[in-house]
N, CA and C atoms as a LAMMPS dump frame, in Angstrom:
ITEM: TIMESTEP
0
ITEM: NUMBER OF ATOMS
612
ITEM: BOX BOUNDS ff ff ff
-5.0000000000000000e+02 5.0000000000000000e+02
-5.0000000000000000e+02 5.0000000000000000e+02
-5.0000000000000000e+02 5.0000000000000000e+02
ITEM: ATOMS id mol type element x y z
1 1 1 N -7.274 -16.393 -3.583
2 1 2 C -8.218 -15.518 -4.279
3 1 3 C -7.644 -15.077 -5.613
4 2 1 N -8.689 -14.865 -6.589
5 2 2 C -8.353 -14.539 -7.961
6 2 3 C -7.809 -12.516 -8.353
7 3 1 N -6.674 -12.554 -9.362
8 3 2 C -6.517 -11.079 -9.791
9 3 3 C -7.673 -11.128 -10.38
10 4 1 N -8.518 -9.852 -9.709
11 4 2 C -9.324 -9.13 -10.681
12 4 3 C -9.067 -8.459 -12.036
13 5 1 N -9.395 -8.319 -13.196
14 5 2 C -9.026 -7.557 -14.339
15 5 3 C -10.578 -6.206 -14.544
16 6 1 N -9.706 -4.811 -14.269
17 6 2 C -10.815 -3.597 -14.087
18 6 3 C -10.658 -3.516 -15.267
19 7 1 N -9.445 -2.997 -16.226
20 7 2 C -9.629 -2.422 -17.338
21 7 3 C -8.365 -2.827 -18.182
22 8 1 N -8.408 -3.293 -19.337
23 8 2 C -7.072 -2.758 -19.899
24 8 3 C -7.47 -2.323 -21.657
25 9 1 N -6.084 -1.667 -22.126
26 9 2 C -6.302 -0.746 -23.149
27 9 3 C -4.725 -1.501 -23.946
28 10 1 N -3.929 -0.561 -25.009
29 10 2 C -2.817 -1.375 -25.554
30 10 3 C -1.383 -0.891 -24.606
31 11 1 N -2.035 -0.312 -23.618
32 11 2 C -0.617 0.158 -22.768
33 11 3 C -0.613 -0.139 -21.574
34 12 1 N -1.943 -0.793 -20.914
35 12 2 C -1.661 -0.685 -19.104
36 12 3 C -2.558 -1.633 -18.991
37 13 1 N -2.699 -2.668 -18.208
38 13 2 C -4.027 -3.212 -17.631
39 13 3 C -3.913 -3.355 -16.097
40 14 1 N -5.415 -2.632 -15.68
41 14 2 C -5.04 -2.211 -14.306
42 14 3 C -6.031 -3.518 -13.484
43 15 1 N -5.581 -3.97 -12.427
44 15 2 C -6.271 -5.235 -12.018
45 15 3 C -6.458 -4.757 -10.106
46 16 1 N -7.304 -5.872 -10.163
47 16 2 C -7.794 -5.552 -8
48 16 3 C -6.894 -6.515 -7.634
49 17 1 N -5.899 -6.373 -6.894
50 17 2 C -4.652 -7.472 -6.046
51 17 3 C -5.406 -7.944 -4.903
52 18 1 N -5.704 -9.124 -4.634
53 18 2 C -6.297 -9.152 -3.598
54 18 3 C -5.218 -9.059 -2.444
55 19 1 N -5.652 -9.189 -0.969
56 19 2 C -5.092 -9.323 -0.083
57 19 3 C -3.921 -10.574 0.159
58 20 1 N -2.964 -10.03 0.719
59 20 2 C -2.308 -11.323 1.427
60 20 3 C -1.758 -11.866 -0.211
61 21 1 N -1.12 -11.826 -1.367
62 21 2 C -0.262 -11.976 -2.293
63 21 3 C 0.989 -11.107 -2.918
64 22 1 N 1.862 -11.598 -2.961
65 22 2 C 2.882 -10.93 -3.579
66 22 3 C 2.295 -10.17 -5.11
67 23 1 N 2.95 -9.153 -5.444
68 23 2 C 3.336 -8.554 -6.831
69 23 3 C 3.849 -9.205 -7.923
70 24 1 N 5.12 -9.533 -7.503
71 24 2 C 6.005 -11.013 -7.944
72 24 3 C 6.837 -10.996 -7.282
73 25 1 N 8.122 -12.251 -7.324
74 25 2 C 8.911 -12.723 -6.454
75 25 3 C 9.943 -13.116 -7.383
76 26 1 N 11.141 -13.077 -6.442
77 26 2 C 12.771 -13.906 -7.388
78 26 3 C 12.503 -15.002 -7.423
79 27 1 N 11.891 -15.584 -6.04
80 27 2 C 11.572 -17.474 -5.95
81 27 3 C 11.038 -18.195 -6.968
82 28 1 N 11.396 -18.188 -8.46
83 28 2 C 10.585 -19.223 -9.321
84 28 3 C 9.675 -20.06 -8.499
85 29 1 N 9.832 -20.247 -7.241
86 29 2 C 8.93 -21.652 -7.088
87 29 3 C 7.552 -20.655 -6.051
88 30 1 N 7.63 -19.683 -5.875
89 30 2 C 6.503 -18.556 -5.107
90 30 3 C 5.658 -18.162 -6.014
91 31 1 N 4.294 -18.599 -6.089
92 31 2 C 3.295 -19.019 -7.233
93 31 3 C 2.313 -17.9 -7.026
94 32 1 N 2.492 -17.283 -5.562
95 32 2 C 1.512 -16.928 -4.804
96 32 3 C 1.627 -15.045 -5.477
97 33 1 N 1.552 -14.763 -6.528
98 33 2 C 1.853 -13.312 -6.778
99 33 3 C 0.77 -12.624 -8.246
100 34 1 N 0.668 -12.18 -8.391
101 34 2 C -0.187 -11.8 -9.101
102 34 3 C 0.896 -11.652 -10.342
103 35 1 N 1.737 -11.771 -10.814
104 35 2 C 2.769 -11.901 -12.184
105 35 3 C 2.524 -13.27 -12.382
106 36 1 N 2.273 -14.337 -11.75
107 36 2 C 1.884 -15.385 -11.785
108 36 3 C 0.948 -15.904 -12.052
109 37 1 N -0.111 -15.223 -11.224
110 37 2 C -1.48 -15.192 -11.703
111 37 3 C -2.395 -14.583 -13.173
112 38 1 N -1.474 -13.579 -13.413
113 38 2 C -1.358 -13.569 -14.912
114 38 3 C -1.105 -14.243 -15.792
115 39 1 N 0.269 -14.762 -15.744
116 39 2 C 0.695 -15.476 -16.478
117 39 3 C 0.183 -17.085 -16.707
118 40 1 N -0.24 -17.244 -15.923
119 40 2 C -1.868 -18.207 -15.906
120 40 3 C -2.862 -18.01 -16.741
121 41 1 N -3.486 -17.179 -16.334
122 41 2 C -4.894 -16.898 -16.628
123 41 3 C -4.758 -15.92 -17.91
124 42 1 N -4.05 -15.26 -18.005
125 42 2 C -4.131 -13.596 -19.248
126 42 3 C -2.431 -14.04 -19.949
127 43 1 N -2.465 -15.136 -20.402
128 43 2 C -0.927 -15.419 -21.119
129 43 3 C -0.103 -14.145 -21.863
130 44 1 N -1.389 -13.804 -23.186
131 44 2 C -1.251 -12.81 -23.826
132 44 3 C -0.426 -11.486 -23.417
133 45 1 N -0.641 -11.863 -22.35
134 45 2 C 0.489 -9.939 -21.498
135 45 3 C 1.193 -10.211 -21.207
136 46 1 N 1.435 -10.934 -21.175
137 46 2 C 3.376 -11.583 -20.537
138 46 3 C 3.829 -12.585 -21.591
139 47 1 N 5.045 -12.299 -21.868
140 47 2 C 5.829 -12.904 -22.602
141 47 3 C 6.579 -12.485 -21.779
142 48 1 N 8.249 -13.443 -22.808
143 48 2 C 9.758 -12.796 -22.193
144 48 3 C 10.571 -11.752 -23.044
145 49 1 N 9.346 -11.798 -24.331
146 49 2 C 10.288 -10.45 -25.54
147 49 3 C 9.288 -9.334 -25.01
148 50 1 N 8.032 -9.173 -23.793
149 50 2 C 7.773 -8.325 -23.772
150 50 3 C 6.971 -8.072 -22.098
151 51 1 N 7.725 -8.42 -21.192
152 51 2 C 7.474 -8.68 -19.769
153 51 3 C 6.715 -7.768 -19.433
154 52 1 N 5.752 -7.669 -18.371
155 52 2 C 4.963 -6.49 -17.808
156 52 3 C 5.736 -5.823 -16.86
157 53 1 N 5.128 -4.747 -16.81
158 53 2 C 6.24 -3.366 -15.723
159 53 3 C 5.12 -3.307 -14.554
160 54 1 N 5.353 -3.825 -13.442
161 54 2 C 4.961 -3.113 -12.182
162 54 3 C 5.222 -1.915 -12.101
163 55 1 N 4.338 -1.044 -12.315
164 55 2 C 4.828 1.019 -12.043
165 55 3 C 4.357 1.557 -11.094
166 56 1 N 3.634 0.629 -10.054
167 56 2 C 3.521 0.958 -8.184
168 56 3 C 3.934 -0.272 -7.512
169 57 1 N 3.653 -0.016 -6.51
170 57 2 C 3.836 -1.334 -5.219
171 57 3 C 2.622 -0.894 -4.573
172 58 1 N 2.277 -2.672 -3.885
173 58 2 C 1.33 -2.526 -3.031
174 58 3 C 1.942 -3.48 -2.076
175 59 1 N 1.96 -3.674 -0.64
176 59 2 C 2.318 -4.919 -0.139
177 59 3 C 1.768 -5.547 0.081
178 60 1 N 2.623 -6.641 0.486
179 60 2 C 1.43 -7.953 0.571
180 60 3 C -0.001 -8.298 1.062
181 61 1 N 0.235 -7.352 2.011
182 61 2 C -1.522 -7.691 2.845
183 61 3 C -2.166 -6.913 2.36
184 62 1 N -2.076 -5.63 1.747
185 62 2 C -2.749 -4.421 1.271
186 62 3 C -3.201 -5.211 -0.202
187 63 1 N -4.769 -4.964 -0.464
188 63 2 C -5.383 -5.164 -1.455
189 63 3 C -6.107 -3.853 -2.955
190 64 1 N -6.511 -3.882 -3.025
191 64 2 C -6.522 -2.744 -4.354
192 64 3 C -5.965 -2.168 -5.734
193 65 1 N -6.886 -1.637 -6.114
194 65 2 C -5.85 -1.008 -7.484
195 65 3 C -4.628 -1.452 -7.873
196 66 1 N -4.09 -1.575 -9.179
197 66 2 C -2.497 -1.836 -9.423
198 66 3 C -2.543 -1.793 -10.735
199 67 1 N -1.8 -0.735 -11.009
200 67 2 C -1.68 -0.48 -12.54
201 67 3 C -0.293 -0.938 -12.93
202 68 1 N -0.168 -1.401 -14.146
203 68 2 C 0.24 -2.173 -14.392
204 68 3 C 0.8 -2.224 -16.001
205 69 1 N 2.38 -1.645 -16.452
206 69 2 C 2.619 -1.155 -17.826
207 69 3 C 3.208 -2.625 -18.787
208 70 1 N 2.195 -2.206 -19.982
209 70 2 C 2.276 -3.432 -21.002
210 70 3 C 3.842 -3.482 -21.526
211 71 1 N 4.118 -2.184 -21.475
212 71 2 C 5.525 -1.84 -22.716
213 71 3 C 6.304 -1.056 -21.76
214 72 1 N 7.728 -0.643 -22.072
215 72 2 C 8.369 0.313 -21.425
216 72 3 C 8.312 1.428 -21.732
217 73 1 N 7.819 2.11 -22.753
218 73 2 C 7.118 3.159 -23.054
219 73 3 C 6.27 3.944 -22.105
220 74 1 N 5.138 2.933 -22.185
221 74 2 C 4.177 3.118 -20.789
222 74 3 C 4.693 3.076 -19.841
223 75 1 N 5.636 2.492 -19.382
224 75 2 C 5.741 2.295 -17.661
225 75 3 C 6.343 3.955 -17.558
226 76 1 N 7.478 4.077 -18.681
227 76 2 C 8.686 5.458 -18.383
228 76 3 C 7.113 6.619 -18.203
229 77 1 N 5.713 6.689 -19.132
230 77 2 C 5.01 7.535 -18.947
231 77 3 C 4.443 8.159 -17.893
232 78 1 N 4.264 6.442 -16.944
233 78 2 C 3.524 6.642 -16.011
234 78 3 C 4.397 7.071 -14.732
235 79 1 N 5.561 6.753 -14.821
236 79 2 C 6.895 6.779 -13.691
237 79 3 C 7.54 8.66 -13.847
238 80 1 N 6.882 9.175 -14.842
239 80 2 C 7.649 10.405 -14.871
240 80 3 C 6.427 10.976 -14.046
241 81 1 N 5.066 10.557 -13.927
242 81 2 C 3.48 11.138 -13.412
243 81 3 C 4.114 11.149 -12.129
244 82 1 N 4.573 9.942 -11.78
245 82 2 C 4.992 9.63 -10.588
246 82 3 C 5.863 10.177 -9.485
247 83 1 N 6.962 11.058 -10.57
248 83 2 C 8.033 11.65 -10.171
249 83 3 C 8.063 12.825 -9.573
250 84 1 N 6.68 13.405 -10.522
251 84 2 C 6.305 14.868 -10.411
252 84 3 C 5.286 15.134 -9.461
253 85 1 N 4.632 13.685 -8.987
254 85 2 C 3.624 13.544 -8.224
255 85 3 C 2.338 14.525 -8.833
256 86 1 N 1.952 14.017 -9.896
257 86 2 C 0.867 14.425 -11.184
258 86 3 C -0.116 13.33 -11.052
259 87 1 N 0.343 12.177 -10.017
260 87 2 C -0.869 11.287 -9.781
261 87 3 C -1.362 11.645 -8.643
262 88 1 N -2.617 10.88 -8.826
263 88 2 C -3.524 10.884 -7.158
264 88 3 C -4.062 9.499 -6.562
265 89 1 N -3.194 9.111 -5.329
266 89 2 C -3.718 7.711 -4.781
267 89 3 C -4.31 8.123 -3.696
268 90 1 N -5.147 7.029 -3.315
269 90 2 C -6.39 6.866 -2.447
270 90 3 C -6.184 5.729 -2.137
271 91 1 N -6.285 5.236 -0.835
272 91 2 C -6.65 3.996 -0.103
273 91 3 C -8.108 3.911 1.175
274 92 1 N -8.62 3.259 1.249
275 92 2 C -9.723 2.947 2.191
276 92 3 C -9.084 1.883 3.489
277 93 1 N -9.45 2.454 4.571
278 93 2 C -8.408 2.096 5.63
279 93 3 C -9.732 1.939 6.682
280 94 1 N -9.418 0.721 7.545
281 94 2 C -10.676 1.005 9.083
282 94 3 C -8.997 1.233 10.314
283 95 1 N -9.341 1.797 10.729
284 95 2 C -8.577 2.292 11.915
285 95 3 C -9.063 1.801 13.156
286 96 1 N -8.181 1.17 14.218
287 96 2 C -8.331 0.841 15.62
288 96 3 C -8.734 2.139 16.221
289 97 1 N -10.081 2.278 16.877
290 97 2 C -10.494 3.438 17.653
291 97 3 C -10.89 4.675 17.087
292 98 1 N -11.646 5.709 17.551
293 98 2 C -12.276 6.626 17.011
294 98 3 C -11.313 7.52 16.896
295 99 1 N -11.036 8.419 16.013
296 99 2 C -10.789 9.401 15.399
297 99 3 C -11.065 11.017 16.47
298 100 1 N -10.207 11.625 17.059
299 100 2 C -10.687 13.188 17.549
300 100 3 C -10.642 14.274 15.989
301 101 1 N -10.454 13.604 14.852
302 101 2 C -10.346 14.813 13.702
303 101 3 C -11.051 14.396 12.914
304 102 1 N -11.257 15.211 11.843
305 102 2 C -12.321 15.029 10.545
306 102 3 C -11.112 15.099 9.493
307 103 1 N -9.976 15.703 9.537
308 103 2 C -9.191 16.034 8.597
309 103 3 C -8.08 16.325 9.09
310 104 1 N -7.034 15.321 9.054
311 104 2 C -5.22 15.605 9.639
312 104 3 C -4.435 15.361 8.448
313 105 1 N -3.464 16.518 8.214
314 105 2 C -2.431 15.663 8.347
315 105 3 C -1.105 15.386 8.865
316 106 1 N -0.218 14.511 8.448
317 106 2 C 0.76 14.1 9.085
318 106 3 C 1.736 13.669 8.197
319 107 1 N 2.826 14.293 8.514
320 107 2 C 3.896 15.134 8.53
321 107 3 C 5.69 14.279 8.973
322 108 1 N 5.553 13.397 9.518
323 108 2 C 6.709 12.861 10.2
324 108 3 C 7.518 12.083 9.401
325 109 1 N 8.633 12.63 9.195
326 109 2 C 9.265 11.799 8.758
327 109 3 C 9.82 10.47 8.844
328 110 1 N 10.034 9.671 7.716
329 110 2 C 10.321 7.752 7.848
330 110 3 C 11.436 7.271 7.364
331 111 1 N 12.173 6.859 8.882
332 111 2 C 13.414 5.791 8.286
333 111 3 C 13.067 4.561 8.751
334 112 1 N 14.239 3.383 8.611
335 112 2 C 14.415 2.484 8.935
336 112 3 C 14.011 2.08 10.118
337 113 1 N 13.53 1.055 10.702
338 113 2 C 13.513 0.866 12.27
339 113 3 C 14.937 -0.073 12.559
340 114 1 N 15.761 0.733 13.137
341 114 2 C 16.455 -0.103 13.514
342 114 3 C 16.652 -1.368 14.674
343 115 1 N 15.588 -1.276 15.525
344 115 2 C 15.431 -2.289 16.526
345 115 3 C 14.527 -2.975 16.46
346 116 1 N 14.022 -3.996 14.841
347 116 2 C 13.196 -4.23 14.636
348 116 3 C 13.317 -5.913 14.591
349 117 1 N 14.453 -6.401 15.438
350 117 2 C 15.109 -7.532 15.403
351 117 3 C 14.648 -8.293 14.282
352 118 1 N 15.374 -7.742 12.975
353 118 2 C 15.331 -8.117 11.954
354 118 3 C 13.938 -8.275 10.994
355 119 1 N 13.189 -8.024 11.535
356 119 2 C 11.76 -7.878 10.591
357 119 3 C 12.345 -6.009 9.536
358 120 1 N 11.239 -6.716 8.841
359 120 2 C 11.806 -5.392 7.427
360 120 3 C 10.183 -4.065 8.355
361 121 1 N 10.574 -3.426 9.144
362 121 2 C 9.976 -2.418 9.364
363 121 3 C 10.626 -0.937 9.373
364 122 1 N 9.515 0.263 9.275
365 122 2 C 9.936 1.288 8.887
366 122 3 C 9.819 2.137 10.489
367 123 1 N 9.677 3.462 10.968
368 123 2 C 9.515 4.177 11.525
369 123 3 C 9.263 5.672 11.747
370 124 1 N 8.308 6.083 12.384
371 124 2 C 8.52 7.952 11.69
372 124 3 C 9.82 8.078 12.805
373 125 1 N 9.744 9.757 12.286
374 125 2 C 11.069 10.261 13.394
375 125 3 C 10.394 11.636 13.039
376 126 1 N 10.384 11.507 14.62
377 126 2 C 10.054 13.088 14.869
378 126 3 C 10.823 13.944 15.368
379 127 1 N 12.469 13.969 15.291
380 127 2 C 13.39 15.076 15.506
381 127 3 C 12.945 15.941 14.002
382 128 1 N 13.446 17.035 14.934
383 128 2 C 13.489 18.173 13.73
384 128 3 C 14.745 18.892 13.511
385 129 1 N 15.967 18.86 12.457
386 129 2 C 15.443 18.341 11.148
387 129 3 C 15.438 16.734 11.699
388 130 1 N 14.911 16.075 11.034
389 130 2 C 15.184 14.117 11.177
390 130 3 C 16.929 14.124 10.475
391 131 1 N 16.989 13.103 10.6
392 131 2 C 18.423 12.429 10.562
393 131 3 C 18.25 11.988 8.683
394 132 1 N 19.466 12.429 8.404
395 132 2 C 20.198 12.195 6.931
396 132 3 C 19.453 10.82 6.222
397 133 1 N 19.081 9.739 7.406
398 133 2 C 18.222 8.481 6.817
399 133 3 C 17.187 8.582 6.179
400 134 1 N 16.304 9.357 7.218
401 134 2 C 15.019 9.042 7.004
402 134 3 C 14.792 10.408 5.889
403 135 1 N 13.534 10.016 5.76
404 135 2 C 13.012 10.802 3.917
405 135 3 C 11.448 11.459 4.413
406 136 1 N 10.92 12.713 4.09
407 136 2 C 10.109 13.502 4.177
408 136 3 C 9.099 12.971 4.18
409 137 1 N 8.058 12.727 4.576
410 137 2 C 6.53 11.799 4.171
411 137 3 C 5.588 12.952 4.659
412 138 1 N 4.307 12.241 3.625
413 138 2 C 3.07 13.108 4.387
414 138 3 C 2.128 12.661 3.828
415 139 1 N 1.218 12.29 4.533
416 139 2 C -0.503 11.636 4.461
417 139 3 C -1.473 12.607 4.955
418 140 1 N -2.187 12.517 4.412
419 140 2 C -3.869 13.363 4.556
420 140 3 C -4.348 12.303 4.994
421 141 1 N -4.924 12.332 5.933
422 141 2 C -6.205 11.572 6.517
423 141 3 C -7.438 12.196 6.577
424 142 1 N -8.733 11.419 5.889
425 142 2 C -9.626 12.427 6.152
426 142 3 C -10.514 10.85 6.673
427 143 1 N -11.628 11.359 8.103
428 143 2 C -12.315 10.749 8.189
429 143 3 C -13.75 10.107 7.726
430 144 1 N -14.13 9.302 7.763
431 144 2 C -15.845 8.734 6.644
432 144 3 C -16.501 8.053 7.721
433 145 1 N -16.238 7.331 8.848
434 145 2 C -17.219 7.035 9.938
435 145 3 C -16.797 6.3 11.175
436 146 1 N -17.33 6.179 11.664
437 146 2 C -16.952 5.616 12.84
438 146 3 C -17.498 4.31 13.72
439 147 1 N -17.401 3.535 14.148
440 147 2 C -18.219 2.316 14.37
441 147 3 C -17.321 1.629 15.572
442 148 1 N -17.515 0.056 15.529
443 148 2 C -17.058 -0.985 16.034
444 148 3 C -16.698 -2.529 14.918
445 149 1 N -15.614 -2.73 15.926
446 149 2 C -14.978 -3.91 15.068
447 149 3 C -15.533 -5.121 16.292
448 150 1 N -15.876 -5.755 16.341
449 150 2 C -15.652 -7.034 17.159
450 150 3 C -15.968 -6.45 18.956
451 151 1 N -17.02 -5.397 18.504
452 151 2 C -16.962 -4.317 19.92
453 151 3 C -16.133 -3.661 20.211
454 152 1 N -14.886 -3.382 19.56
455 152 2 C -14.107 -2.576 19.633
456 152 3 C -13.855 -1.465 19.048
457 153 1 N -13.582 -0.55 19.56
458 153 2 C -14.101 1.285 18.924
459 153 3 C -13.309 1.328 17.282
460 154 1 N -13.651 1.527 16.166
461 154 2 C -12.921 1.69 14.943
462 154 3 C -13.223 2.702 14.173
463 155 1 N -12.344 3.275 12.774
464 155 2 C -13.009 4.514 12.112
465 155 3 C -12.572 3.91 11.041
466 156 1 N -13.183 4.197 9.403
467 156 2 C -13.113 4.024 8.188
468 156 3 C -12.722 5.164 7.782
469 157 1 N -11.83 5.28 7.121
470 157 2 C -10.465 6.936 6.698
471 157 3 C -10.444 6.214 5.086
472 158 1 N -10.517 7.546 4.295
473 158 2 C -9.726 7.785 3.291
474 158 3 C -8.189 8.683 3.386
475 159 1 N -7.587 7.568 2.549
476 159 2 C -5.751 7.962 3.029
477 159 3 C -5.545 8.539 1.387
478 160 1 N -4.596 9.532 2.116
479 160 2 C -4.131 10.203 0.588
480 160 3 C -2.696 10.438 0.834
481 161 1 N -2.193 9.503 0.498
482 161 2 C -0.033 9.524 0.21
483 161 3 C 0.117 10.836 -0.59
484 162 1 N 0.785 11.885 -0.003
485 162 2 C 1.287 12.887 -1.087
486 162 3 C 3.011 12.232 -1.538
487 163 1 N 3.322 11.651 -0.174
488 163 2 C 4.336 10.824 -0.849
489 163 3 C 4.392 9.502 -0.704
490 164 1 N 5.735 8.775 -1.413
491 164 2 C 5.387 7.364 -1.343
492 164 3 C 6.51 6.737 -0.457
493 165 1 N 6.559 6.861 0.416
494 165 2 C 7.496 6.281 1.317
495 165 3 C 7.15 4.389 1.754
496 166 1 N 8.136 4.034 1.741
497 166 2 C 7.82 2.371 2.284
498 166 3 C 7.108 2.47 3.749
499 167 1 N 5.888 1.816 3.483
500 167 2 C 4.46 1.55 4.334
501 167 3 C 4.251 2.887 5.006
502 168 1 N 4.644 3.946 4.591
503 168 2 C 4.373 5.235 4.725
504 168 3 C 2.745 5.311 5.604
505 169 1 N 2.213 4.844 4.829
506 169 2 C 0.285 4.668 5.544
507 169 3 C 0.525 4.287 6.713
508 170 1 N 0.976 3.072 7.141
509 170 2 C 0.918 2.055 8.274
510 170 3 C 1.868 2.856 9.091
511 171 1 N 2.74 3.043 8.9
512 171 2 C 3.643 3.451 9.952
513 171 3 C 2.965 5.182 10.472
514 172 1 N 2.158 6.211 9.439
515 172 2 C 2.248 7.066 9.993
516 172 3 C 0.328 7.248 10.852
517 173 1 N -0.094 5.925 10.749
518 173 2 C -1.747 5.811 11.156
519 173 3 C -1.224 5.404 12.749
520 174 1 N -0.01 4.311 12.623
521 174 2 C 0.444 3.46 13.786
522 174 3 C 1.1 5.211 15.338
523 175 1 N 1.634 6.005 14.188
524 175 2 C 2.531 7.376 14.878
525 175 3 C 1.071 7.79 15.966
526 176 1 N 0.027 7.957 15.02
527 176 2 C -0.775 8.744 15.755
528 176 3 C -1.864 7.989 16.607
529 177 1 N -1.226 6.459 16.965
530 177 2 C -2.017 5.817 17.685
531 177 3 C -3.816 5.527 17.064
532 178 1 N -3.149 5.336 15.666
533 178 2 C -4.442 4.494 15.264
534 178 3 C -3.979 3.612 14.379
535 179 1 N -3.494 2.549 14.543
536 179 2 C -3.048 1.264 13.855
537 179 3 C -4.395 0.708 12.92
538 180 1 N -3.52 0.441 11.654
539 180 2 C -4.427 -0.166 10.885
540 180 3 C -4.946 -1.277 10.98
541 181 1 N -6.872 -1.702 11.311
542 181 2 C -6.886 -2.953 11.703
543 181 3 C -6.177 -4.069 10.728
544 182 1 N -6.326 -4.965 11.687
545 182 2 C -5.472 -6.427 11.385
546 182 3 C -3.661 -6.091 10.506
547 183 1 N -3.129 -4.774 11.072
548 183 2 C -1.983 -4.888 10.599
549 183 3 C -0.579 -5.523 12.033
550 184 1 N 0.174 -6.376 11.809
551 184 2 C 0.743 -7.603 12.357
552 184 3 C 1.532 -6.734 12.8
553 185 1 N 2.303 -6.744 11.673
554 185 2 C 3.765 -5.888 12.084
555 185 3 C 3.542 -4.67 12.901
556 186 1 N 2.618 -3.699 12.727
557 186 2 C 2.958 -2.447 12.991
558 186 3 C 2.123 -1.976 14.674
559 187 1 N 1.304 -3.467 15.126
560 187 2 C 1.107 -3.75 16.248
561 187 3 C 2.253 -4.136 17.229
562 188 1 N 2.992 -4.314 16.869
563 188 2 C 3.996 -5.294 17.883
564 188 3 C 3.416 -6.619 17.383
565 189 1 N 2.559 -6.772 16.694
566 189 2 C 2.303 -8.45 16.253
567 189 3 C 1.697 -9.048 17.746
568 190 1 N 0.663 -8.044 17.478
569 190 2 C -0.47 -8.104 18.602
570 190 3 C -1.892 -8.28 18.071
571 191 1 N -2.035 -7.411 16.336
572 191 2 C -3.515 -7.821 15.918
573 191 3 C -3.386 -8.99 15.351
574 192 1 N -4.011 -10.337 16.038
575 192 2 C -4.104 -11.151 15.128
576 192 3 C -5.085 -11.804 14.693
577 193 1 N -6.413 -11.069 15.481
578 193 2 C -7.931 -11.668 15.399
579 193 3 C -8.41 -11.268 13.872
580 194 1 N -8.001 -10.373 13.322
581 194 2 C -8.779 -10.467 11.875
582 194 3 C -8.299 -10.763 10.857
583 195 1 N -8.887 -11.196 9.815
584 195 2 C -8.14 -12.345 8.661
585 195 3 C -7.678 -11.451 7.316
586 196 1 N -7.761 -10.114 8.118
587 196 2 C -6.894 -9.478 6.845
588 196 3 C -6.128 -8.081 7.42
589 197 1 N -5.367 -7.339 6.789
590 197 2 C -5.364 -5.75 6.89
591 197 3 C -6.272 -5.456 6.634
592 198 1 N -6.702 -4.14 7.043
593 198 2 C -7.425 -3.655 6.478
594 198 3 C -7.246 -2.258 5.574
595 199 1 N -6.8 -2.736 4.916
596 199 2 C -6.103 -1.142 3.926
597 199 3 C -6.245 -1.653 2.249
598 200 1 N -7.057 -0.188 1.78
599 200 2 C -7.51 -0.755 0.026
600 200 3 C -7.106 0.415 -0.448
601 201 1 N -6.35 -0.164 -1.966
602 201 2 C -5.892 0.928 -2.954
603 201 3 C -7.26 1.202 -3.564
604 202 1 N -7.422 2.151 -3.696
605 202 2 C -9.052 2.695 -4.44
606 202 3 C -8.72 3.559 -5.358
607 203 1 N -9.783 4.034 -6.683
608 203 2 C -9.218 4.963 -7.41
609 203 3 C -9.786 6.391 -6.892
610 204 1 N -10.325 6.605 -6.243
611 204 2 C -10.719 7.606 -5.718
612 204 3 C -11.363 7.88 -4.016
């Protein structure tokens, strides 16, 4: 599937990542990333006297929003927003099973999984205080409806990261026993009937 192009101006061009592609990669020969797909299609923004700045992450299966700094100017602008948490992200999420809340949030802190026989996964930890590893997180969940997937009970959530912890979303939807549909990893690599995640960066 193709990078979308939403907007750009002389400092940022922000594009739709689709699902299931890298950001970019070390592998010269991994084609499959949207720095690539630029550099294809939109030459003009990439050079090597003037490379583009990734100034979020999205992962691979997660699709949406991605802003994206022309200059280092811009990126340092947008990375200090970042610091101070002066931005506001939004993702659109369907959740395995219905929802008992209209509005949670959650709170648990995320380290490493260490028994993750080598897959790159995260974990909350719910000792209090948590351990020197793991790092403070917290998501707002608010609910938008409720339905069925494939006959199976599901809810559509707007997610709001107050922080940005690695898969912070997934791991803390997975805590409260609502796994994000079609997410692999954070099933035990049990969802494998649907052909995507289901989790979107949105601007609002």
């Amino acid at each position: 599937m193709a990078v979308t192009k939403i907007h750009e101006d002389d400092d940022y061009v922000i594009v739709n990542k689709p699902f299931d592609m890298f950001i970019n990669a070390n592998d010269e020969n991994e084609k499959n990333t949207v720095a690539c797909h630029i550099a294809s299609h939109d030459s003009h923004l990439s050079t090597s006297l003037n490379p583009l700045h990734f100034v979020q992450r999205l992962d691979y299966s997660t699709s949406g929003i991605l802003c994206i700094a022309k200059n280092k100017k811009a990126a340092a602008r947008v990375g200090r927003l970042f610091e101070k948490r002066l931005t506001r992200k939004y993702y659109l999420a369907v959740l395995r099973r219905h929802l008992q809340f209209d509005v949670a949030d959650i709170k648990y802190a995320i380290g490493v999984d260490e028994s993750s026989d080598g897959a790159h996964r995260m974990r909350a930890v719910r000792a209090a205080p948590p351990p020197c590893a793991a790092r403070a997180a917290h998501t707002r969940v608010l609910a938008l409806e409720s339905g069925a997937y494939c006959g199976q009970p599901a809810s559509v959530v707007l997610l709001k990261p107050i922080t940005g912890r690695t898969h912070q979303l997934r791991v803390h939807c997975t805590t409260i026993g609502h796994t994000i549909l079609g997410d692999y990893t954070y099933s035990n690599r049990e969802d494998t009937g649907p052909h995507r995640m289901f989790l979107h960066a949105t601007s609002r």
